[in-house]
LOPA-408434 format. One line per field, with one value per residue (C-alpha): chain; x, y, z. Coordinates in steps of 0.5 Angstrom, whole numbers. Example, Ala and Ser with C-alpha at 12.3 -4.5 7.8 and 13.67 -1.06 7.14 Angstrom:
% LOPA-408434
kolza (A, A) $
xx (25, 27) $
yy (-9, -2) $
zz (16, 14) $
//
This chain:
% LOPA-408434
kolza (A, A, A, A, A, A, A, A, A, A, A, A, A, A, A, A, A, A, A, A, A, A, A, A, A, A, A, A, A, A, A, A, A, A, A, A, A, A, A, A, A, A, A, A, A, A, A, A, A, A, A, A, A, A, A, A, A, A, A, A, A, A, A, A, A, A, A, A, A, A, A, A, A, A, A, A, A, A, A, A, A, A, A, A, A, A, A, A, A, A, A, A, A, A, A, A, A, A, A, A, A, A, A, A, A, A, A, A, A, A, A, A, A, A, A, A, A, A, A, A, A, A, A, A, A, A, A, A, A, A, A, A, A, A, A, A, A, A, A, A, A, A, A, A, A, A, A, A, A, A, A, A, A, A, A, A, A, A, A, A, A, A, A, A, A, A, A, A, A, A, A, A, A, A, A, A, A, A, A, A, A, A, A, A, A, A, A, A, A, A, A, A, A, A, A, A, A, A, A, A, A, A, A, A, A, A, A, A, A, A, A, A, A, A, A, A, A, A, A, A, A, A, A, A, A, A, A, A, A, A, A, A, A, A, A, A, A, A, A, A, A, A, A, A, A, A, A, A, A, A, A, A, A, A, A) $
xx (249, 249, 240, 241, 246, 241, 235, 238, 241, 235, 231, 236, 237, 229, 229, 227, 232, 237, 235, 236, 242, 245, 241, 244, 252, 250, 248, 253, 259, 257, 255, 262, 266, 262, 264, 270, 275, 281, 280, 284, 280, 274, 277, 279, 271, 268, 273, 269, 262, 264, 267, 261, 255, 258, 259, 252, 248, 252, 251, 244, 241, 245, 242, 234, 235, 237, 232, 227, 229, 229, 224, 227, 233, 229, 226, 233, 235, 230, 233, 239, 244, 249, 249, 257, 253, 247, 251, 256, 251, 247, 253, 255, 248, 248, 256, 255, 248, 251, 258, 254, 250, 256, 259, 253, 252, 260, 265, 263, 263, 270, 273, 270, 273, 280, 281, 288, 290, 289, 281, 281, 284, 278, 273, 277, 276, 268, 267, 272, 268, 262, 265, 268, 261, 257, 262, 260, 252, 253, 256, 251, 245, 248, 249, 242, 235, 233, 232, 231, 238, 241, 240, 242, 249, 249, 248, 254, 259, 258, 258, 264, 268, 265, 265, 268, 274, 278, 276, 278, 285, 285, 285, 289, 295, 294, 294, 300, 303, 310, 310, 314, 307, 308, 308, 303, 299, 300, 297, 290, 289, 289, 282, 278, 277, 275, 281, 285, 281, 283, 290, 290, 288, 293, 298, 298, 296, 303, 297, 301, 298, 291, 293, 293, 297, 295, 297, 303, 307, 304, 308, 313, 314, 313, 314, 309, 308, 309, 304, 299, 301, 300, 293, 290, 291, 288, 282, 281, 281, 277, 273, 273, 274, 268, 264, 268, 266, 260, 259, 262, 257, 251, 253, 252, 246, 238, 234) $
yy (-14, -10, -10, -18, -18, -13, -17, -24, -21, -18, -25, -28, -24, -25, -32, -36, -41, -35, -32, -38, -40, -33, -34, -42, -40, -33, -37, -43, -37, -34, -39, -43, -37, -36, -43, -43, -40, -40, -37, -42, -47, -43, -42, -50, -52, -46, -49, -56, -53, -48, -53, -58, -53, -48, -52, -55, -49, -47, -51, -55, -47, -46, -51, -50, -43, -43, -49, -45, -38, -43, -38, -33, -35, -36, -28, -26, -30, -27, -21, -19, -20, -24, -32, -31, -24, -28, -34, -29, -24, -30, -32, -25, -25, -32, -31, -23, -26, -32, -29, -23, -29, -32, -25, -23, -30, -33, -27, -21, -26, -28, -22, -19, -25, -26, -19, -21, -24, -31, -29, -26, -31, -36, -31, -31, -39, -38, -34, -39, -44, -41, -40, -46, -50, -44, -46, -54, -53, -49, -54, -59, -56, -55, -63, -65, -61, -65, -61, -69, -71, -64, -64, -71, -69, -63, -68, -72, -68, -65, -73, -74, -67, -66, -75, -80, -76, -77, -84, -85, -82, -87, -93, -91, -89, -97, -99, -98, -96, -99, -95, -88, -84, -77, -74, -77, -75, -68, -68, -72, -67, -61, -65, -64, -56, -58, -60, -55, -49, -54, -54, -47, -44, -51, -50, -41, -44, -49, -54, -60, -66, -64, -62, -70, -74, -68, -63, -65, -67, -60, -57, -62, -60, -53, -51, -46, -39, -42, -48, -43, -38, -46, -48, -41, -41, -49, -46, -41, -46, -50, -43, -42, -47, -51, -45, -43, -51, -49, -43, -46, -51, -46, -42, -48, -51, -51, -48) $
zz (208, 215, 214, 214, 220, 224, 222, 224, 230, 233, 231, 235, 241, 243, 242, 248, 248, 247, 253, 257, 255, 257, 264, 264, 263, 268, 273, 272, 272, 278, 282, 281, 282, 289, 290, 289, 294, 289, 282, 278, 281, 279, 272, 271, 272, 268, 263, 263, 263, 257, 252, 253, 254, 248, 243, 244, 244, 238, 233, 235, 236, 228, 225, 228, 226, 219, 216, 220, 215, 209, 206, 209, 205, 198, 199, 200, 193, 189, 191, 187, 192, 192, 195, 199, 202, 204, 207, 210, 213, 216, 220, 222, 226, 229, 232, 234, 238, 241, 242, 246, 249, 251, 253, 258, 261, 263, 259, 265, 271, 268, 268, 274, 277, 274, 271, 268, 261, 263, 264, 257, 254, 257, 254, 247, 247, 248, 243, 239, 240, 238, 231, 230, 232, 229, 223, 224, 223, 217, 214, 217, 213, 207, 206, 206, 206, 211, 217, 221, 219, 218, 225, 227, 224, 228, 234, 232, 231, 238, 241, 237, 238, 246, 248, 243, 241, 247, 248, 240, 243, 249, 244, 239, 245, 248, 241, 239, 245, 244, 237, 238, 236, 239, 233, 230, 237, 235, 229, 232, 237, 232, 230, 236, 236, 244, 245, 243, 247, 252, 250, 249, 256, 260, 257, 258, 266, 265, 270, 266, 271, 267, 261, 259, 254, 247, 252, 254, 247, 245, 250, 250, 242, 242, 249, 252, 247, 241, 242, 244, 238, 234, 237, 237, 229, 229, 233, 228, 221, 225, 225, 218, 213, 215, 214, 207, 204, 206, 202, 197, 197, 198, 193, 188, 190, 187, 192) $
//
């Protein structure tokens, strides 16, 4: 596992898309912190950059990367190593690469500029993130064998997740707005893993003006630490059972 894990990583580390997104993210980092005169201010936009920019070069770059290794993966079956082994070590690579990415390109700036918990936290939603969309791009390939639509499955659940989610949410509010559906919103933002990293850094910042309409039943629910103990532990399912299905499923498939 760990030569499979070093392989996929050094692959990764050297590719050109790679090594664009860590100077994009580095670029976007500095220069907003640069801009800024208040960190919280600087950390509320990096905060938008981050939960649209991440999820998007997360799960399109996985997807493009694991039908591209389709050989690679059937030299490995041949092999007698277990399929669970291939599957883990594959995305051990991707997440340790691009969360090194992740790291270098916005988590140095972050914790040079705000060296407290709240700049650990906005680091610890990246790498979140990047799971949990690396999670998606697994599951995406292992629904069909055509890279075409694999990656338009990708695609979709970005737009979904990073756009449509909340306009989703916005028509279900005016729908039913003279129904009491507080508790049921609750359980409708535990569906987009963008709003709960969201969620996750407002509610520890308290910025209820812009928590928006999910954050605020959160907080109003269950209050500040135990909403972020709850949508910490949402992001991290959302993390790993995507990518649990898919393995399932992979280990099932005729290659």
């Amino acid at each position: 596992m760990l030569r499979i894990i070093k392989f996929v990583m050094q692959d990764i580390v050297k590719n050109k898309i790679v090594l664009f997104y860590t100077l994009l993210l580095a670029l976007l980092s500095w220069g907003i912190f640069g801009l800024e005169d208040n960190n919280s201010k600087g950390i509320l936009t990096l905060l938008n950059v981050i939960l649209l920019n991440v999820p998007l070069v997360s799960i399109i770059f996985s997807t493009i990367y694991i039908y591209n290794s389709n050989e690679f993966i059937e030299l490995l079956l041949s092999q007698p190593i277990h399929r669970s082994k291939i599957w883990i070590s594959f995305y051990l690579g991707l997440l340790l690469a691009l969360v090194l990415s992740f790291i270098i390109g916005a988590g140095i700036p972050i914790l040079i500029f705000v060296p407290s918990v709240l700049g650990s936290m906005m680091v610890i939603i990246g790498i979140l993130i990047t799971a949990v969309f690396i999670s998606l791009s697994f599951l995406s390939v292992v629904i069909t064998r055509d890279k075409a639509k694999g990656i338009g499955i990708s695609i979709m659940l970005w737009l979904f997740f990073a756009l449509l989610f909340d306009g989703l949410v916005l028509f279900l509010l005016f729908q039913f707005s003279d129904y009491p559906i507080e508790k049921i919103m609750v359980i409708v933002a535990a569906l987009s893993p963008i709003d709960l990293a969201r969620i996750l850094v407002l509610l520890y910042m308290d910025a209820s003006a812009m928590m928006g309409y999910t954050g605020a039943i959160f907080k109003q629910y269950f209050g500040s630490n135990l909403g972020l103990l709850i949508t910490f532990l949402l992001l991290f399912f959302w993390a790993l059972i995507p990518f649990l299905i898919s393995k399932k499923i992979f280990n099932k498939m005729d290659l």
